[in-house]
C-alpha positions as CSV (number, residue, x, y, z in Angstrom):
1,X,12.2,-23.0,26.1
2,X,8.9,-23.5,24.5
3,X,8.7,-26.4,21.6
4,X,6.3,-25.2,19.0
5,X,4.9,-27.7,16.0
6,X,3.5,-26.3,12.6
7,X,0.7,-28.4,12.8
8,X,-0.6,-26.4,16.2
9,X,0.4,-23.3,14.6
10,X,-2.1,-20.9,12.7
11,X,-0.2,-18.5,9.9
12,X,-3.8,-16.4,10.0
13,X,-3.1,-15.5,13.8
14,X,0.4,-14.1,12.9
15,X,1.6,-10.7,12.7
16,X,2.8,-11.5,9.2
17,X,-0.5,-12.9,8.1
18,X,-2.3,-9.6,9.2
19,X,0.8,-7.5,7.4
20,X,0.0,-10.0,3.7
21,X,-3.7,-8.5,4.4
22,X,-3.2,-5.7,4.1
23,X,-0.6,-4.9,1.5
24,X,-1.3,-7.9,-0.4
25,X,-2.8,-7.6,-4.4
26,X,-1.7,-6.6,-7.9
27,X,-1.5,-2.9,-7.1
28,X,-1.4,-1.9,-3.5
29,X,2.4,-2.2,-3.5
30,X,2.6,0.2,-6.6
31,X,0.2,2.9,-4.4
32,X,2.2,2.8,-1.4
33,X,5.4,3.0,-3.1
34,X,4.1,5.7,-4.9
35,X,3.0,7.6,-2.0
36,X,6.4,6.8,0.0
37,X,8.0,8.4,-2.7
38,X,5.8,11.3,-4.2
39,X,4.3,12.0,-0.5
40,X,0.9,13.8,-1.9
41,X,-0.5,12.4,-4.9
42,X,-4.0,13.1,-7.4
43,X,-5.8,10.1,-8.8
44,X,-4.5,10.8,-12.1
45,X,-1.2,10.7,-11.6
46,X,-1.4,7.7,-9.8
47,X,-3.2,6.6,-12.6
48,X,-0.2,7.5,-15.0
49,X,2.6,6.6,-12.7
50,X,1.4,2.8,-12.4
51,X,-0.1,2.6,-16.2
52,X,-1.6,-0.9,-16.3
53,X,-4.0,-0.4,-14.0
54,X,-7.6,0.3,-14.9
55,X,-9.9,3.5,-13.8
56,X,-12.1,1.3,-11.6
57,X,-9.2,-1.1,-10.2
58,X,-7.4,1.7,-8.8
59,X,-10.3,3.1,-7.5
60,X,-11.4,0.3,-5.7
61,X,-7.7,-0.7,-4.4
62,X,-7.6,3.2,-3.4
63,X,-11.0,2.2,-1.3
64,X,-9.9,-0.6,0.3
65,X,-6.0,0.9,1.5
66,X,-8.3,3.8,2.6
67,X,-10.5,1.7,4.5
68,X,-7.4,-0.3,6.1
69,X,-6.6,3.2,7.3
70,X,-3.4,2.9,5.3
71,X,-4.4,6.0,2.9
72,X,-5.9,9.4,3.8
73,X,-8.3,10.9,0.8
74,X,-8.8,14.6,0.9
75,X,-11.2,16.3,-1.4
76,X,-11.7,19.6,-2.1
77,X,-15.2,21.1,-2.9
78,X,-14.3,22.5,-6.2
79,X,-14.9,22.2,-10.1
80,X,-13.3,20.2,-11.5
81,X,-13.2,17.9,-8.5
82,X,-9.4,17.8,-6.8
83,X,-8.7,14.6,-4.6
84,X,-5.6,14.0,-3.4
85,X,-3.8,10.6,-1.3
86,X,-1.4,11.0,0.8
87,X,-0.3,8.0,3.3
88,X,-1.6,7.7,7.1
89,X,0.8,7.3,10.2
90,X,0.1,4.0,9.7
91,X,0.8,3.9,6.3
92,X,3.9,5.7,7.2
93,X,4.7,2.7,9.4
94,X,5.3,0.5,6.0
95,X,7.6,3.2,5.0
96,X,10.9,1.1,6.7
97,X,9.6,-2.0,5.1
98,X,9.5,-0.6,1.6
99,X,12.7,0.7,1.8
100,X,13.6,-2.7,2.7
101,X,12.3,-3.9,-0.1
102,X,13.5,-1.4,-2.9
103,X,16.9,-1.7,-1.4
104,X,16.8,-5.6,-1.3
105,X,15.6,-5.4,-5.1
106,X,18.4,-3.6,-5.8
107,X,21.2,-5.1,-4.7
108,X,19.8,-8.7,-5.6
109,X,18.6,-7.7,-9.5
110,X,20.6,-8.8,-12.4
């Protein structure tokens, strides 16, 4: 059996620091639930469902899940614009530990 010690330990070379990384901020949660649950989704629902969040903060969040291959945009050459988000396999991935979640929240909420 190996001994390990916190102090050689690094949490940004764990699996679970990579995981925070990715999902971590105000609003990705929101998205990704949101997706999990809604599968396909415009902008502007989005926009509606979560409500507090700005035009140019979901935006950008949308950017960066996108960019973490966690999101897939698709947009269709037509007036007015239509974009829609849908989650990535890998997205999809998250989809166990969101239900986790919900179903933790629920049994533990007063």
């Amino acid at each position: 059996m190996v001994d390990s010690c916190i102090r050689d330990a690094k949490l940004e070379d764990t699996g679970f620091s990579y995981t925070m990384s990715l999902i971590q901020g105000k609003y990705k949660m929101f998205i990704l639930y949101a997706l999990m649950d809604y599968q396909i989704v415009r902008f502007n629902e989005l926009k509606k469902y979560i409500g507090t969040i700005s035009f140019k903060t979901l935006s950008s969040t949308l950017k960066e899940l996108e960019a973490d291959g966690l999101v897939h945009r698709e947009e269709y050459p037509q007036i007015p614009p239509k974009v829609e988000y849908s989650l990535t396999e890998k997205g999809k991935s998250l989809i166990p530990i969101l239900d986790q979640m919900c179903t933790w929240g629920d049994e533990h909420r007063e």
